[in-house]
N, C-alpha and C positions, 0 to 999 in steps of 0.2 A: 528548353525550360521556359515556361512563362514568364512575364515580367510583368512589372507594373511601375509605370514613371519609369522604365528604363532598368531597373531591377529586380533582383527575383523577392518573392512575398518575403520571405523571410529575413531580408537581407534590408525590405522596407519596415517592417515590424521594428527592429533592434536600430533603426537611425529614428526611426518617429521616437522610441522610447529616450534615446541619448538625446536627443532636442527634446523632452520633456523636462530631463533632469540638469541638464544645463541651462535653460530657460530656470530653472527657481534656482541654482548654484549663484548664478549671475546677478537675479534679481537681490537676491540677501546679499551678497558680498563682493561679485565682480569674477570672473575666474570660469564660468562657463563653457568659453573654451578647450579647457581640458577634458571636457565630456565630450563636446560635438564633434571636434576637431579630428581626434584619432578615432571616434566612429565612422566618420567621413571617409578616412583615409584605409581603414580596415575594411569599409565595406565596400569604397570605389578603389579595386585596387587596381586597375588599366586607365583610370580616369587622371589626365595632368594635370601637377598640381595646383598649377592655377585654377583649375574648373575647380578643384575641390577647396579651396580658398574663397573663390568668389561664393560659390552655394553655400558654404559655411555663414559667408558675409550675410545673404541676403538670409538665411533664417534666421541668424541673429537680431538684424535692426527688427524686425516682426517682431520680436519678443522683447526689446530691451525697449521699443514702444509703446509696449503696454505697459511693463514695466514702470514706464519713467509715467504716464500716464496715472497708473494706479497710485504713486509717490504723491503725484502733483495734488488728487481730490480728497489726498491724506494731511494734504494742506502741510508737508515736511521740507518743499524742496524753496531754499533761495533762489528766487532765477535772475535775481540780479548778477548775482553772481555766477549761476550756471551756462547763461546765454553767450555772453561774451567768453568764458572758457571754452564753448562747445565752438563758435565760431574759430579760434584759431588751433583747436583739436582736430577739425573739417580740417585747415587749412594742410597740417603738419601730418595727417593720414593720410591726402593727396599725396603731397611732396613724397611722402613715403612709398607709398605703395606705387608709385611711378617709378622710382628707386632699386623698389625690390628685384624688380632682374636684375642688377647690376650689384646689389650688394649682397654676398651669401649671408642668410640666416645665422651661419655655426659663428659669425662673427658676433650675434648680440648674447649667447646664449651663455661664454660665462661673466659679461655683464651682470643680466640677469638674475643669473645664479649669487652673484656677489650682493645684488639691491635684496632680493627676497631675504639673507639669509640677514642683514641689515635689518630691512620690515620686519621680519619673525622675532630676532630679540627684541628690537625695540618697543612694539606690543606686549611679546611676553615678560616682559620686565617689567612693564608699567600698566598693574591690572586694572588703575584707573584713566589710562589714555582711553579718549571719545567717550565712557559713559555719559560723562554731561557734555553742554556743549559751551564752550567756552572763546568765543572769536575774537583773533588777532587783527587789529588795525581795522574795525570797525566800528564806524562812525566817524563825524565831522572829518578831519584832514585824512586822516589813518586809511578811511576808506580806498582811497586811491591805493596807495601800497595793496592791500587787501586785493583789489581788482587785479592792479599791476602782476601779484604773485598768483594768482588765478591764472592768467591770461597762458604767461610764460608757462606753468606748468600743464594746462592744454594743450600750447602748441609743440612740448619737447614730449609728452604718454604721446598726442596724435602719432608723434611723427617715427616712433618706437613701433607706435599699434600698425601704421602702413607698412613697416619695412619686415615687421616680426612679429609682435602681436600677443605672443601668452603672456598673462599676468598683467593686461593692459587694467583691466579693472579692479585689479587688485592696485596699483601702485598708486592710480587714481582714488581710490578709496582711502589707502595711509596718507599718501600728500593731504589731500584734504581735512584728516583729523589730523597731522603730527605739525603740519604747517600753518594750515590756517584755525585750527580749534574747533571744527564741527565736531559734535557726534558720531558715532558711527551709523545711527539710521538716516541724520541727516544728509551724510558724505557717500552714502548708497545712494541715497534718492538726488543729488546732484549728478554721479557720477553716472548715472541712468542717462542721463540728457548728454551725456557729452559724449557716450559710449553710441547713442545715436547716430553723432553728427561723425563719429570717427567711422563707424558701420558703413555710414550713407556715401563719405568720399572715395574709403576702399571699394564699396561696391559700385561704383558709377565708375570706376576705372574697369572692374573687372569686367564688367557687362561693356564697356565701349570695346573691348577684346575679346570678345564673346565667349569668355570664359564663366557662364554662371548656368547651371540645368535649370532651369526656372520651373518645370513642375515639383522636380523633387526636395528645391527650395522652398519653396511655397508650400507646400508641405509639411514637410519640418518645420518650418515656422510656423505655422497653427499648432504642432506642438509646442513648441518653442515658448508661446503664446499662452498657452496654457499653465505651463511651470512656472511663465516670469509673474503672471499674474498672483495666481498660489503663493509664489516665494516675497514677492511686495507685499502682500496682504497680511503674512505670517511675519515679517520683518515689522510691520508697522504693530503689526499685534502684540508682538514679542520687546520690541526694543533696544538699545545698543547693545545690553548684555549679551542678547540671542544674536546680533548681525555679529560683535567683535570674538564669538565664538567660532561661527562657521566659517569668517577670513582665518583665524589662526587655523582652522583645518584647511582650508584653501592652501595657505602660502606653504603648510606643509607639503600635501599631494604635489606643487609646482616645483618647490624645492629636488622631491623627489624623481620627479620627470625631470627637470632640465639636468640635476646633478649626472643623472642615468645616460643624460644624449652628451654632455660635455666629456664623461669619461670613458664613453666609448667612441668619443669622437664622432656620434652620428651627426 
């Protein structure tokens, strides 16, 4: 059978498509993931799972790039506050994803399952959590604190996102409105920049263990590319109503998968 980048046409078609749709999932609310990932894994089914981790990794930053990019000229994103979170989310995705042989996944999953089901009410409950934006410990002294609880929660999603990873950008997205008071377009468009820096450490692990297909990442991430753009631009269009909608469907879909692998033990 023919192939192309290593796979058969068809089998290219339906991952370019799933890195379209995760590219804009991502961009509005974080959670992308669940589209690329089990595309990945459904269509390289003899590929280890690290190869299929690391190519995930690298179509990802391609797109949460643009992403964070398209936020930035939408003039939505703090990056005082994004910068130093994305630096010790880098940090805490290292530490992780070095981690990951050594610690099985089925350990964070009914974590997981416990924070999402948390996130879920807590939004559903509160139909005005993130529509405005309302920030905690900003200005004069307060700031510090504000940074300080940035920092920390960078470095504990980084360090979740290296070792395990679904719902990274979903939890980043609630920390940011339930703790610090943003919006929810504002708390996408930070959560874009940090969602990079976490991308960039797992994949410079993966790639130093030449676990990443780099055609067929590359790839995918011009779709990838494509969707996050689209889903930034619709997010900014739209506004927290339309982003704190598409998380509340996000955290359900995840709810759903993890609750699915916890009780069958996968």
């Amino acid at each position: 059978m023919d192939t192309i980048l290593g796979v058969a046409p068809h089998v290219l078609v339906g991952l370019l498509l799933a890195a379209m749709l995760a590219g804009w999932v991502d961009a509005v609310s974080g959670g992308g993931g669940l589209v690329q990932l089990p595309a990945l894994l459904v269509g390289l089914p003899g590929v280890p799972p690290a190869t299929v981790l690391g190519t995930n990794k690298l179509s990802s930053i391609i797109g949460t790039s643009a992403a964070a990019r398209t936020y930035r000229r939408a003039a939505v994103t703090d990056v005082a506050t994004a910068v130093p979170m994305a630096v010790t989310a880098f940090v805490g995705s290292a530490v992780g994803a070095a981690a990951a042989t050594r610690l099985p996944g089925t350990w964070f999953r009914p974590l997981a399952l416990v924070l999402l089901v948390v996130v879920g009410l807590w939004t559903l409950l509160r139909p005005a959590l993130g529509e405005r934006q309302d920030l905690r410990w900003h200005g004069g002294e307060e700031h510090h604190r504000h940074r300080a609880a940035a920092i920390a929660m960078g470095g504990g999603i980084g360090l979740y996102d290296g070792v395990f990873g679904p719902g990274t950008g979903t939890f980043l997205v609630f920390g940011l409105v339930a703790l610090l008071g943003y919006s929810f377009l504002n708390a996408s468009a930070i959560a874009k920049i940090v969602n990079v820096a976490t991308n960039l450490a797992a994949l410079l692990v993966f790639a130093a263990t030449g676990h990443v297909l780099w055609g067929l990442g590359l790839a995918m991430g011009v779709a990838n590319l494509t969707g996050a753009v689209v889903g930034a631009r619709t997010a900014v269009r739209r506004g927290s109503r339309f982003v704190r909608l598409v998380f509340l469907v996000v955290v359900a879909v995840l709810l759903l998968r993890l609750g699915y692998d916890v009780v069958l033990g996968a």
